[in-house]
PDB file with SEQRES, HELIX, SHEET and CRYST1 records, atoms N, CA, C and O in Angstrom:
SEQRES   1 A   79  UNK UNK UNK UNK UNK UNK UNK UNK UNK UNK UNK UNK UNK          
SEQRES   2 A   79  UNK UNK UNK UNK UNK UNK UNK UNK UNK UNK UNK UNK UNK          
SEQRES   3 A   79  UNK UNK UNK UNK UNK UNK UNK UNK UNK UNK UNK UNK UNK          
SEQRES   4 A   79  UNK UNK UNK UNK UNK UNK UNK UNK UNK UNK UNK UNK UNK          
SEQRES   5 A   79  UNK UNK UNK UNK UNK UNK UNK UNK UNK UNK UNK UNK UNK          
SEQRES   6 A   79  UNK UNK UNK UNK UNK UNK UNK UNK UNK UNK UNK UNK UNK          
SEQRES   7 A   79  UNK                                                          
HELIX    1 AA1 UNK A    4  UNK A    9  1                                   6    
HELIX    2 AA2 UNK A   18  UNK A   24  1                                   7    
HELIX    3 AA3 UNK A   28  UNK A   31  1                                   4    
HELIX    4 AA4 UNK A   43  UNK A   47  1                                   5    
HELIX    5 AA5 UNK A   50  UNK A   57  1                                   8    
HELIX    6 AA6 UNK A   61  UNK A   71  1                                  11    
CRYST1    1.000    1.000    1.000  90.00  90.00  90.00 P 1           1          
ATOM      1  N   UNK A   1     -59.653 211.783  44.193  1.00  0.00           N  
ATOM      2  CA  UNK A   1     -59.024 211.081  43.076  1.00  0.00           C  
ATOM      3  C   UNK A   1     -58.070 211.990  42.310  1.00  0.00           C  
ATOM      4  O   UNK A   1     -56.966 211.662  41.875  1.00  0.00           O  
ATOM      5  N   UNK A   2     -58.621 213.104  42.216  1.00  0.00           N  
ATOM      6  CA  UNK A   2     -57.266 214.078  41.376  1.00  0.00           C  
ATOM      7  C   UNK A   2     -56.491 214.257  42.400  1.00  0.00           C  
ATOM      8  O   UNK A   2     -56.088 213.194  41.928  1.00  0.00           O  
ATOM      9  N   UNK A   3     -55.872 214.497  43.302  1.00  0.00           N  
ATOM     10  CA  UNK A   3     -55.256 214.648  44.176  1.00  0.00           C  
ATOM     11  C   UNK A   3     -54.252 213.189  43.936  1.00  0.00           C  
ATOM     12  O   UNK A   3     -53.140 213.323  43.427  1.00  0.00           O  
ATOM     13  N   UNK A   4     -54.648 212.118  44.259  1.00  0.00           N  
ATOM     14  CA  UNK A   4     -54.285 210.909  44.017  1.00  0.00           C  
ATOM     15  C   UNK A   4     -52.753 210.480  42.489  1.00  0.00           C  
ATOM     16  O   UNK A   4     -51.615 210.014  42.424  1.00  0.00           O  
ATOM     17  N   UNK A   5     -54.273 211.290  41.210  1.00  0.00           N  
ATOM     18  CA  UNK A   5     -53.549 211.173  39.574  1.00  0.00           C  
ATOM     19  C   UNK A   5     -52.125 212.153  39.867  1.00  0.00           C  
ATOM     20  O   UNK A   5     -50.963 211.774  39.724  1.00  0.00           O  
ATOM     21  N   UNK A   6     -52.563 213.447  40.295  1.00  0.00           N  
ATOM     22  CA  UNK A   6     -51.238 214.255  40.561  1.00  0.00           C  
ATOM     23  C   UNK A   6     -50.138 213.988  41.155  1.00  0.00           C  
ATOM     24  O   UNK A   6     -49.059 214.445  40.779  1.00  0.00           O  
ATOM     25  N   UNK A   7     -50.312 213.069  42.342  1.00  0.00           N  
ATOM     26  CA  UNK A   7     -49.064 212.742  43.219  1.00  0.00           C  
ATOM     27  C   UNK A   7     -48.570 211.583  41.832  1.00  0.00           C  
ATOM     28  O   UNK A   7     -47.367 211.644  41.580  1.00  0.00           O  
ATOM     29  N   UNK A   8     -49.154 210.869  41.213  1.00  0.00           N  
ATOM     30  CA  UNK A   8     -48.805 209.841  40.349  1.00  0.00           C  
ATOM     31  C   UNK A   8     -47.957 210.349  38.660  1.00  0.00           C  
ATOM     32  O   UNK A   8     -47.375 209.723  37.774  1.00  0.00           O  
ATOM     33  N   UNK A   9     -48.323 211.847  38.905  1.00  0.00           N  
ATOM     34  CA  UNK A   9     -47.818 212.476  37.741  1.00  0.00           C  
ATOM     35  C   UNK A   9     -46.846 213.711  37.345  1.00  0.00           C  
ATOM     36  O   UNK A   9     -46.449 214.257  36.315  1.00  0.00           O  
ATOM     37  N   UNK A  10     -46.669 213.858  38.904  1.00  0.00           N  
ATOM     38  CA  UNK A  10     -45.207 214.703  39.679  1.00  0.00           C  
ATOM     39  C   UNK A  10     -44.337 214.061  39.759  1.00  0.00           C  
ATOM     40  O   UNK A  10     -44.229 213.100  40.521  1.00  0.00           O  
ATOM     41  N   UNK A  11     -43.600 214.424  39.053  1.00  0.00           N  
ATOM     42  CA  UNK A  11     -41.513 213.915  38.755  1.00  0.00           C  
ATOM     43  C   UNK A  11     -41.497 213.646  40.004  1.00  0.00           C  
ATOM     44  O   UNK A  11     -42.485 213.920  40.687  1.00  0.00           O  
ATOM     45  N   UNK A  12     -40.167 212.947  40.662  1.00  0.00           N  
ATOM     46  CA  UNK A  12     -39.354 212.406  41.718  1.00  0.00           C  
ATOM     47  C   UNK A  12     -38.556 213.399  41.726  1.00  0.00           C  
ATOM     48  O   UNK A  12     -38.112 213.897  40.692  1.00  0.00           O  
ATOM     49  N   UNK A  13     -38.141 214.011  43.501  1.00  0.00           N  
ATOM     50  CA  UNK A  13     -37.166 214.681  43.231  1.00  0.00           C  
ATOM     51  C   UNK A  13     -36.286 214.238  44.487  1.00  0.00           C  
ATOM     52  O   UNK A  13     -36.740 213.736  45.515  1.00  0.00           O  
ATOM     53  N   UNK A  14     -35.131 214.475  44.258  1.00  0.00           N  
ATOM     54  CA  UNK A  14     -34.128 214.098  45.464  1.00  0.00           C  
ATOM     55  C   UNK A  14     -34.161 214.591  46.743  1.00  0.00           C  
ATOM     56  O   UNK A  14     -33.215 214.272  47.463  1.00  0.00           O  
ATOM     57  N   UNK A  15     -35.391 215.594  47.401  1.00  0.00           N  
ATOM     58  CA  UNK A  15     -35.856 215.900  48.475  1.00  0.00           C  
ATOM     59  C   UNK A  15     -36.905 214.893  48.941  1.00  0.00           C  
ATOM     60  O   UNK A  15     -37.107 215.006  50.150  1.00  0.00           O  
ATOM     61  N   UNK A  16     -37.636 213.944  48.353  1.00  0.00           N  
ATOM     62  CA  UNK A  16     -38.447 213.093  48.291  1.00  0.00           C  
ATOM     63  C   UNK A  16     -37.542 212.258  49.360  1.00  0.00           C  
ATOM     64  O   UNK A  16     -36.317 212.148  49.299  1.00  0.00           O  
ATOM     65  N   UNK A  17     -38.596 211.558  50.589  1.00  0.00           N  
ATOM     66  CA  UNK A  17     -38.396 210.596  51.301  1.00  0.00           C  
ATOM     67  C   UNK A  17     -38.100 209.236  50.016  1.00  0.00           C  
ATOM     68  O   UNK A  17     -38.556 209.398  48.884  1.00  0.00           O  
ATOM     69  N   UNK A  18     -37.338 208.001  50.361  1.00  0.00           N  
ATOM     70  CA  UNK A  18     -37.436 207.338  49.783  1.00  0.00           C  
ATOM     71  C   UNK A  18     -38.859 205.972  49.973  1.00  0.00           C  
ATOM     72  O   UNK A  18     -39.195 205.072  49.204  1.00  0.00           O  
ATOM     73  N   UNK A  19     -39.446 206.423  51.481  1.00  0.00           N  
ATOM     74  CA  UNK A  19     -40.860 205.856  51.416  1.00  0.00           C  
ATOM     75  C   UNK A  19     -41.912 205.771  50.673  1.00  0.00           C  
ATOM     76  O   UNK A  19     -42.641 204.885  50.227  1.00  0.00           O  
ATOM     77  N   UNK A  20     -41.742 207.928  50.616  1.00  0.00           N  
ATOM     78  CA  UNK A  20     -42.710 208.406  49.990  1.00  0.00           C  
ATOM     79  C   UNK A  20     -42.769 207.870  48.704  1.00  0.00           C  
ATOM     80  O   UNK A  20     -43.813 207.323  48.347  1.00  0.00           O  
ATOM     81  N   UNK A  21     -41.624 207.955  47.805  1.00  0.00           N  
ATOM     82  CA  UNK A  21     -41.559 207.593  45.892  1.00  0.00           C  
ATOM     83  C   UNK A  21     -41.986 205.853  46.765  1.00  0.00           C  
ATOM     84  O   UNK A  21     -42.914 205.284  46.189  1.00  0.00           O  
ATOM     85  N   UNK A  22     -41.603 205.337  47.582  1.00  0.00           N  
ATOM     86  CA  UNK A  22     -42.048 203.672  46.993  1.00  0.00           C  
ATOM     87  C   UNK A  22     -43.723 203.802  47.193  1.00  0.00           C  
ATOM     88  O   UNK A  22     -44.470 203.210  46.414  1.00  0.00           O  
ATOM     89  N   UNK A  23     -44.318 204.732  48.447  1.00  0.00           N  
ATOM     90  CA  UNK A  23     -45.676 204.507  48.294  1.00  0.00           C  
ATOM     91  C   UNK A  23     -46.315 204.756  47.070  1.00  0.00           C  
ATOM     92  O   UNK A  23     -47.057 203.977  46.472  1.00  0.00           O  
ATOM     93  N   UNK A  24     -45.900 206.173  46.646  1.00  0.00           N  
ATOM     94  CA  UNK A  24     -46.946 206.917  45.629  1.00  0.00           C  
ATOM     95  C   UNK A  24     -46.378 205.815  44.392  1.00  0.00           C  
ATOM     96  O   UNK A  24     -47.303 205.305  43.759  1.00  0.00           O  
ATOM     97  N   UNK A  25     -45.122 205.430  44.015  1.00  0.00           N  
ATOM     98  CA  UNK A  25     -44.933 204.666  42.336  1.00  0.00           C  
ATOM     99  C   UNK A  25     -43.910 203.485  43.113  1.00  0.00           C  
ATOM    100  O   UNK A  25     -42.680 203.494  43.149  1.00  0.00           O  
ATOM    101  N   UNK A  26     -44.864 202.467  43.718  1.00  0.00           N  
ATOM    102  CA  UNK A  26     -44.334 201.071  44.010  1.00  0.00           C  
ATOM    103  C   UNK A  26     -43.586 200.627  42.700  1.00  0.00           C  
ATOM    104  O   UNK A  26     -42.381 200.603  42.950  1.00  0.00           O  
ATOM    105  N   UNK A  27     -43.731 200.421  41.960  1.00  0.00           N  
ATOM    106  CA  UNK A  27     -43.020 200.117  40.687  1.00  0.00           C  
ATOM    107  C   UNK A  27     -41.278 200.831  40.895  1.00  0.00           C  
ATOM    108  O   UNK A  27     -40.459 200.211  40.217  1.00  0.00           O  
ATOM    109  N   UNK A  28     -40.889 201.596  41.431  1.00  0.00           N  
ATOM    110  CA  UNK A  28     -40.030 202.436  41.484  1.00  0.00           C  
ATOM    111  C   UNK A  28     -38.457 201.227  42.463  1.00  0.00           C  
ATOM    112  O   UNK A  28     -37.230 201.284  42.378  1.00  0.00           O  
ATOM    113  N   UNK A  29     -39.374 200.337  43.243  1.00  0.00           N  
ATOM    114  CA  UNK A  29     -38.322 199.532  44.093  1.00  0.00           C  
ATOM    115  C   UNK A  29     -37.981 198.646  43.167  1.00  0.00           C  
ATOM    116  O   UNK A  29     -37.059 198.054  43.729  1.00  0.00           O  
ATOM    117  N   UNK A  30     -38.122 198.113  42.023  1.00  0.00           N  
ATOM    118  CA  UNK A  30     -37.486 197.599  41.038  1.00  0.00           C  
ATOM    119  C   UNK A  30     -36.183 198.492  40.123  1.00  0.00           C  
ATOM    120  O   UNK A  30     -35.043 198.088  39.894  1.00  0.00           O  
ATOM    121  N   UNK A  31     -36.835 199.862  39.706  1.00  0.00           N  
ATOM    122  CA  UNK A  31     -35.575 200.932  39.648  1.00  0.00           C  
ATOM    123  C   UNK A  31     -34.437 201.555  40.665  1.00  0.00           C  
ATOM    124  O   UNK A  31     -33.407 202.204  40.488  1.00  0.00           O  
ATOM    125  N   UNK A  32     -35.016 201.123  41.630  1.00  0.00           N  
ATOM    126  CA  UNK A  32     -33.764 201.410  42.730  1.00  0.00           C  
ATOM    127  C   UNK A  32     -33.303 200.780  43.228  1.00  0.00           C  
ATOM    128  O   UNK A  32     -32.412 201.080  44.023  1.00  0.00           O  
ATOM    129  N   UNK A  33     -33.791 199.321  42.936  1.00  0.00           N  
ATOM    130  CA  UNK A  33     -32.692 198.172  43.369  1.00  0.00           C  
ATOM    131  C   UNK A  33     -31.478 197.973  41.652  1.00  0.00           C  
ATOM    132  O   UNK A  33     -30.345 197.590  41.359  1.00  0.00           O  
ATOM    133  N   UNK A  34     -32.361 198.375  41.181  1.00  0.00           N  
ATOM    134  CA  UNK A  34     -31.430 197.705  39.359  1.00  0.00           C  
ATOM    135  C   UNK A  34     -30.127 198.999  39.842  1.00  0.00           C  
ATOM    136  O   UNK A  34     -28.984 198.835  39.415  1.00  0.00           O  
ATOM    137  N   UNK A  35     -30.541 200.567  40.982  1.00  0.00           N  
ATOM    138  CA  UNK A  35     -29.022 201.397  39.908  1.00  0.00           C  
ATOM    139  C   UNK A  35     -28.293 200.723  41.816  1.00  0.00           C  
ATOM    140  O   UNK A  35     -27.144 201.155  41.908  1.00  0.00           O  
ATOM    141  N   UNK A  36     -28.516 200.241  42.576  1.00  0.00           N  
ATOM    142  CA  UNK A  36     -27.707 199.799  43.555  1.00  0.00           C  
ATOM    143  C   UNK A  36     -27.993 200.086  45.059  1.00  0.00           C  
ATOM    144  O   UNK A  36     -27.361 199.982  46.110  1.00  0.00           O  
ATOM    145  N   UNK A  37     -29.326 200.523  44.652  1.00  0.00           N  
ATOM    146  CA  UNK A  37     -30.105 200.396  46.211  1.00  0.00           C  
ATOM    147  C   UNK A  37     -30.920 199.132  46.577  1.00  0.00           C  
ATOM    148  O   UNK A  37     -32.148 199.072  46.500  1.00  0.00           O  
ATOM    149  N   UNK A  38     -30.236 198.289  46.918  1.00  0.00           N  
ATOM    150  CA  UNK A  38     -30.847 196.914  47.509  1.00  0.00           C  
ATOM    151  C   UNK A  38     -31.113 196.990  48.944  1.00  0.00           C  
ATOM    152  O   UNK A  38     -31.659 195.968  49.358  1.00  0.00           O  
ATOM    153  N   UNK A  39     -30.905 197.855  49.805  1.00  0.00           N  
ATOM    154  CA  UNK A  39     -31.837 197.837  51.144  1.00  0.00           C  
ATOM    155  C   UNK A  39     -32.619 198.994  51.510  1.00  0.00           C  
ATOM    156  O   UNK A  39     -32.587 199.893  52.350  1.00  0.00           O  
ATOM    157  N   UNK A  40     -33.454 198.545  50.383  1.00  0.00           N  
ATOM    158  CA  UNK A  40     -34.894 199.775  50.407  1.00  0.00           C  
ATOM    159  C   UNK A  40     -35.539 199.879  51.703  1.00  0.00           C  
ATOM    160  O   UNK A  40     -35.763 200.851  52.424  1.00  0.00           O  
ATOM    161  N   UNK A  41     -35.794 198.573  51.829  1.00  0.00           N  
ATOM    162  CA  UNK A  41     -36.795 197.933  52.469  1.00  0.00           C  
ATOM    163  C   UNK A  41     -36.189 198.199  54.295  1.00  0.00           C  
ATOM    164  O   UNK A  41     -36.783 197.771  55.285  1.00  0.00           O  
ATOM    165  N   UNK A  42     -35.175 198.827  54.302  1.00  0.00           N  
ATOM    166  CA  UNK A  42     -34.266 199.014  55.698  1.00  0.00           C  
ATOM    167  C   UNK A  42     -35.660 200.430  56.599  1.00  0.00           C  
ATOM    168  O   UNK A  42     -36.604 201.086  56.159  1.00  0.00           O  
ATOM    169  N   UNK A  43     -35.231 200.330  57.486  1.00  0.00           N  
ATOM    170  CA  UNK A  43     -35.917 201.500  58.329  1.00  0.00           C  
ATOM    171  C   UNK A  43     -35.007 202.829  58.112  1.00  0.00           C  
ATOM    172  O   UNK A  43     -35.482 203.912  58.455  1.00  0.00           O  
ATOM    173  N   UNK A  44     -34.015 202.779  57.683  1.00  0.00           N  
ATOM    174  CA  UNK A  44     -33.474 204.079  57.289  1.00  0.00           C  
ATOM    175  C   UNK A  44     -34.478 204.544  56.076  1.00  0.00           C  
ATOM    176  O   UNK A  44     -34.567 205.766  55.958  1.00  0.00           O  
ATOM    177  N   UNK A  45     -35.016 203.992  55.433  1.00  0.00           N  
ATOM    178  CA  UNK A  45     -35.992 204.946  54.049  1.00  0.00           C  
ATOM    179  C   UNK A  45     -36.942 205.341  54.335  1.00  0.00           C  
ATOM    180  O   UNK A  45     -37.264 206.262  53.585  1.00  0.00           O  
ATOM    181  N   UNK A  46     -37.838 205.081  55.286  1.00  0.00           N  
ATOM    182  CA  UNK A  46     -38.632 205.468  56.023  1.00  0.00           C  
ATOM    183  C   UNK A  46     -38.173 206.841  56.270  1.00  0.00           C  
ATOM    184  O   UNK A  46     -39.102 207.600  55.993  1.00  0.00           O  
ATOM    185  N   UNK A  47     -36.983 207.583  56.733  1.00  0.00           N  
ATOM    186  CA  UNK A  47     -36.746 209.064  56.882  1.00  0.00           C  
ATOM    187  C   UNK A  47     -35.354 209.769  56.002  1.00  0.00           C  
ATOM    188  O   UNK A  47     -34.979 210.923  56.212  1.00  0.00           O  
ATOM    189  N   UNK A  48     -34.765 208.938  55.107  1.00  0.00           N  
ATOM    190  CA  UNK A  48     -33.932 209.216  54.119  1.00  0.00           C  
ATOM    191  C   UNK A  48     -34.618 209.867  52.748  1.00  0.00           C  
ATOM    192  O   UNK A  48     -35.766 209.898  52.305  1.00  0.00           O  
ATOM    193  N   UNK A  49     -33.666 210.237  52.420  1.00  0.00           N  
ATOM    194  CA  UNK A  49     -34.321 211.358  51.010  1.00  0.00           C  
ATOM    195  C   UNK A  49     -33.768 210.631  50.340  1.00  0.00           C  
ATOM    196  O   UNK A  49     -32.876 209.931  50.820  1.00  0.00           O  
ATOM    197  N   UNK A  50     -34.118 210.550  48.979  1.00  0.00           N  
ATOM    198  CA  UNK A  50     -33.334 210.547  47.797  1.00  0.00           C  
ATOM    199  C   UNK A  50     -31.778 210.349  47.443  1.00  0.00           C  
ATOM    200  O   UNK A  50     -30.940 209.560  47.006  1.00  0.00           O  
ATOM    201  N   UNK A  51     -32.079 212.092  48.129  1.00  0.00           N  
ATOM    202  CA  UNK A  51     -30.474 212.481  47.752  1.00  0.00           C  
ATOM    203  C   UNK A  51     -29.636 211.887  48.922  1.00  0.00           C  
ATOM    204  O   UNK A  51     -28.529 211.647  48.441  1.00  0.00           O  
ATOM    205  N   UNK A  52     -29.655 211.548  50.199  1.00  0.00           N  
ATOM    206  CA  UNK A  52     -29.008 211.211  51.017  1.00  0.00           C  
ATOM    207  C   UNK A  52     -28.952 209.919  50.763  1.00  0.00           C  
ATOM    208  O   UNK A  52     -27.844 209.442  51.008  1.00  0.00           O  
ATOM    209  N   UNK A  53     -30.012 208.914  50.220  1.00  0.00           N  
ATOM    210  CA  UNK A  53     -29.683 207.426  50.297  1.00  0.00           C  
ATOM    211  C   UNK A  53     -28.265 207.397  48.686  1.00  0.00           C  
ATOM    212  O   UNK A  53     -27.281 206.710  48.412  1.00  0.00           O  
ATOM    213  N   UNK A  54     -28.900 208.417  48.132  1.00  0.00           N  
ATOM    214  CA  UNK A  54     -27.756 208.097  46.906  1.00  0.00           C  
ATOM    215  C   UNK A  54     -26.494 208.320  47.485  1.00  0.00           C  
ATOM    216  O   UNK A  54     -25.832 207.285  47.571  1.00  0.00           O  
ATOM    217  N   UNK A  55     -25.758 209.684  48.057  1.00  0.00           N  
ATOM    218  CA  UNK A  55     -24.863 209.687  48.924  1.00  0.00           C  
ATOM    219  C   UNK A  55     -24.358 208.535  49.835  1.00  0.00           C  
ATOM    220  O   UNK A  55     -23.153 208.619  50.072  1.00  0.00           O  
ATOM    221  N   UNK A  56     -24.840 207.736  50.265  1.00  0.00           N  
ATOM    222  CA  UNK A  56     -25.015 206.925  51.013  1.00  0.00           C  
ATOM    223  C   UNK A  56     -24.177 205.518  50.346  1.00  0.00           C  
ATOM    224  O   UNK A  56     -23.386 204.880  51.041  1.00  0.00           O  
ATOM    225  N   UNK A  57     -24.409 205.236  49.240  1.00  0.00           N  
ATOM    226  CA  UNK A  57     -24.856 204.219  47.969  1.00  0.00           C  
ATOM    227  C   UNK A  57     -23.543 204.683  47.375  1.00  0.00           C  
ATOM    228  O   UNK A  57     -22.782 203.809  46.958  1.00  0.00           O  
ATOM    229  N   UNK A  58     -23.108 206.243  47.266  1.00  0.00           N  
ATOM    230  CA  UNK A  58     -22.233 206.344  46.281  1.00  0.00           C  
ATOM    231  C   UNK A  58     -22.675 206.819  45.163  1.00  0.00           C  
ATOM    232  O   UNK A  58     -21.850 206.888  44.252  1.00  0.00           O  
ATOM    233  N   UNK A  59     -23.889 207.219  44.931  1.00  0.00           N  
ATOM    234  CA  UNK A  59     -24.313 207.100  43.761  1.00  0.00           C  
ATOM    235  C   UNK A  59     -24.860 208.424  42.938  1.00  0.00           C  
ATOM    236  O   UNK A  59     -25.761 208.978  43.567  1.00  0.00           O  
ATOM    237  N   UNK A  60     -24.480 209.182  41.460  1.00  0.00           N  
ATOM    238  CA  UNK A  60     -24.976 210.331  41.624  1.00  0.00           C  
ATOM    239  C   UNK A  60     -26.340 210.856  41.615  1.00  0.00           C  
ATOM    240  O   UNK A  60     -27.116 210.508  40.726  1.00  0.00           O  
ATOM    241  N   UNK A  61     -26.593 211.443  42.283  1.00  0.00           N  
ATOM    242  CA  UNK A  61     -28.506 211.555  42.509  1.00  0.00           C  
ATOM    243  C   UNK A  61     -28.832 211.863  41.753  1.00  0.00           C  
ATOM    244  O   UNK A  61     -29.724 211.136  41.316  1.00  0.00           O  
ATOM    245  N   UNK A  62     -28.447 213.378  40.691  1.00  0.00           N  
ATOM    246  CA  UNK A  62     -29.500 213.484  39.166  1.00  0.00           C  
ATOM    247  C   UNK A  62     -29.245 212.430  38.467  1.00  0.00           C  
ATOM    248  O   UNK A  62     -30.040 212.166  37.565  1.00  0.00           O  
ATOM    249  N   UNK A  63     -28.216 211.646  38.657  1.00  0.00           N  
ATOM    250  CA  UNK A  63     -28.447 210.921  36.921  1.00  0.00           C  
ATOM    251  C   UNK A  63     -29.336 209.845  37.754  1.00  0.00           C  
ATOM    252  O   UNK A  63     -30.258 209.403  37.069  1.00  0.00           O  
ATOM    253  N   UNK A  64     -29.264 209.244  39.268  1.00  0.00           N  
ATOM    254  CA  UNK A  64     -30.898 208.247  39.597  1.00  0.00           C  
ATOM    255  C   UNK A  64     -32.112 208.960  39.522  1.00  0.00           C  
ATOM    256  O   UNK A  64     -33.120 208.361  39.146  1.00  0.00           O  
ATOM    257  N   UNK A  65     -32.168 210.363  39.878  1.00  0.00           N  
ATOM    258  CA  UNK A  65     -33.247 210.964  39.772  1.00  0.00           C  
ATOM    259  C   UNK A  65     -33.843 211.130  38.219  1.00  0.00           C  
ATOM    260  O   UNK A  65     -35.031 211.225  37.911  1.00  0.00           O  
ATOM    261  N   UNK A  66     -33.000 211.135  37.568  1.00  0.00           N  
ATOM    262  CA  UNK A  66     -33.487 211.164  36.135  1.00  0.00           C  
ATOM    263  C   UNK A  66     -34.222 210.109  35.286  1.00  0.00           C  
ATOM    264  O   UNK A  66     -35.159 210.166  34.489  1.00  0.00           O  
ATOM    265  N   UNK A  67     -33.283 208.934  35.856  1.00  0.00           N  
ATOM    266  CA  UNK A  67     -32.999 207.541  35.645  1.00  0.00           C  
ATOM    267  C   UNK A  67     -34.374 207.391  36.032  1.00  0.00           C  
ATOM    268  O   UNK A  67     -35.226 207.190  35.166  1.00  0.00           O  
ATOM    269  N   UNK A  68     -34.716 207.480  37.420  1.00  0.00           N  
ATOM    270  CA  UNK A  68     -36.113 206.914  38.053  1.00  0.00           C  
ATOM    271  C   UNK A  68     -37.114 207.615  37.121  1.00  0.00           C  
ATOM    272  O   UNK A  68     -37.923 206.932  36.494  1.00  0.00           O  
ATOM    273  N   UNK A  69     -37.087 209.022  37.002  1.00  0.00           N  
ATOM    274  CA  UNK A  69     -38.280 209.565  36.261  1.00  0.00           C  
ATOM    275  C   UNK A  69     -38.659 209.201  34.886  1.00  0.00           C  
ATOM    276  O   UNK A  69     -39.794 209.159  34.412  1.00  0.00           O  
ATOM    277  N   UNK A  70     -37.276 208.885  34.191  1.00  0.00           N  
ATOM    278  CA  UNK A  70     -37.378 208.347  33.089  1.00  0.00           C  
ATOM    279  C   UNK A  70     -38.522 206.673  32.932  1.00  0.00           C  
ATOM    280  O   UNK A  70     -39.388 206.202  32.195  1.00  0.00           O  
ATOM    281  N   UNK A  71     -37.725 206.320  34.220  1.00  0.00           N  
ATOM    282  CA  UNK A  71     -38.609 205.022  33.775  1.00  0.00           C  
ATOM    283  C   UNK A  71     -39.675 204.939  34.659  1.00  0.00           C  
ATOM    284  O   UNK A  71     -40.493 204.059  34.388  1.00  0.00           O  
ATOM    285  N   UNK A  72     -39.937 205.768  35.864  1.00  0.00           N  
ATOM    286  CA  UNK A  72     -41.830 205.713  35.816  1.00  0.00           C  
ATOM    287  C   UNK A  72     -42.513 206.609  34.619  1.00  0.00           C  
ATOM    288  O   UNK A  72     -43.539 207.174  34.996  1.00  0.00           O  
ATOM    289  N   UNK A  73     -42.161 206.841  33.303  1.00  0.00           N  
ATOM    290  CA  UNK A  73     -42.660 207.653  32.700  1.00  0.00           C  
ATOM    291  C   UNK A  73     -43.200 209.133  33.385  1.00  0.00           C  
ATOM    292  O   UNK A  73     -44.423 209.270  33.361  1.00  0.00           O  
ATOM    293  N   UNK A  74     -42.517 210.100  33.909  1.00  0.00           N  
ATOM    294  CA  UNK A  74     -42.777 210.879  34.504  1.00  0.00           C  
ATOM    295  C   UNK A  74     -42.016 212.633  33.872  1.00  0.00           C  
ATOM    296  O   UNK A  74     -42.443 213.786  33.920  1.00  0.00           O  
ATOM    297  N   UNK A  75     -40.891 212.074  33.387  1.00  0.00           N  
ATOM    298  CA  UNK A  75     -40.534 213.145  32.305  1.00  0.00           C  
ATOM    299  C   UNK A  75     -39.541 212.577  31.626  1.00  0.00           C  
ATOM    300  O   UNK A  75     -38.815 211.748  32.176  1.00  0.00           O  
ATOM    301  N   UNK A  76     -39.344 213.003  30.129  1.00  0.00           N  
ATOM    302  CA  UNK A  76     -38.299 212.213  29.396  1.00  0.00           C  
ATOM    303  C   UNK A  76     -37.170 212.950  29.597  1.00  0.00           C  
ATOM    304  O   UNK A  76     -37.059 214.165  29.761  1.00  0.00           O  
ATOM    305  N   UNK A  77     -36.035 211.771  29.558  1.00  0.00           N  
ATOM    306  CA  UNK A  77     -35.091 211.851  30.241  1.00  0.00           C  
ATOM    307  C   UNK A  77     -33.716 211.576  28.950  1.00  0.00           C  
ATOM    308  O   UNK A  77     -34.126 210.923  27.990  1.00  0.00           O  
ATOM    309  N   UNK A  78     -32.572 211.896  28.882  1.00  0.00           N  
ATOM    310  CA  UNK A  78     -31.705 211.613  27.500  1.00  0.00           C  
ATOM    311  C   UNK A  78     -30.797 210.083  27.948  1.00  0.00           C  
ATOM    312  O   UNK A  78     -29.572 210.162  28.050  1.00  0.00           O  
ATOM    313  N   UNK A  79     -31.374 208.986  28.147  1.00  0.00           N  
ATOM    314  CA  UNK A  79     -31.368 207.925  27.711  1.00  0.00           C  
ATOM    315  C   UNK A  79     -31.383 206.714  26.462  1.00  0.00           C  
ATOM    316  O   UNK A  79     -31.353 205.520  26.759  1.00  0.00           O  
TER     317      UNK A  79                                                      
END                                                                             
């Protein structure tokens, strides 16, 4: 179970599979469809990072990476 709380209480970082953040904070595919990732759900996230799906998207990765952490409550963010 601590093992579990910790993965739930470690920031997101743009080396992160984009599987991995939807397993550990499901809540998170609602924040990454709102900044313009609408094909989460593709078999590319399964082995895409973060930072490559933002690249991908166009999109800049710290300010989603921030963005995301901000709103799983994971570190405050200047929003």
């Amino acid at each position: 179970m601590a093992n579990e709380e910790n993965i739930k209480s470690t920031p997101v970082s743009g080396e992160m599979l984009i599987a991995e953040i939807l397993r550990d904070h499901p809540e998170s595919a609602y924040v990454l469809m709102n900044c313009g990732m609408g094909c989460i759900g593709c078999p590319s996230s399964q082995m895409e990072s973060l930072k490559d799906a933002c690249m991908v998207h166009g999109l800049d990765a710290d300010e989603v990476i921030k963005y995301l952490n901000y709103e799983l409550g994971l570190t405050a963010a200047e929003y």
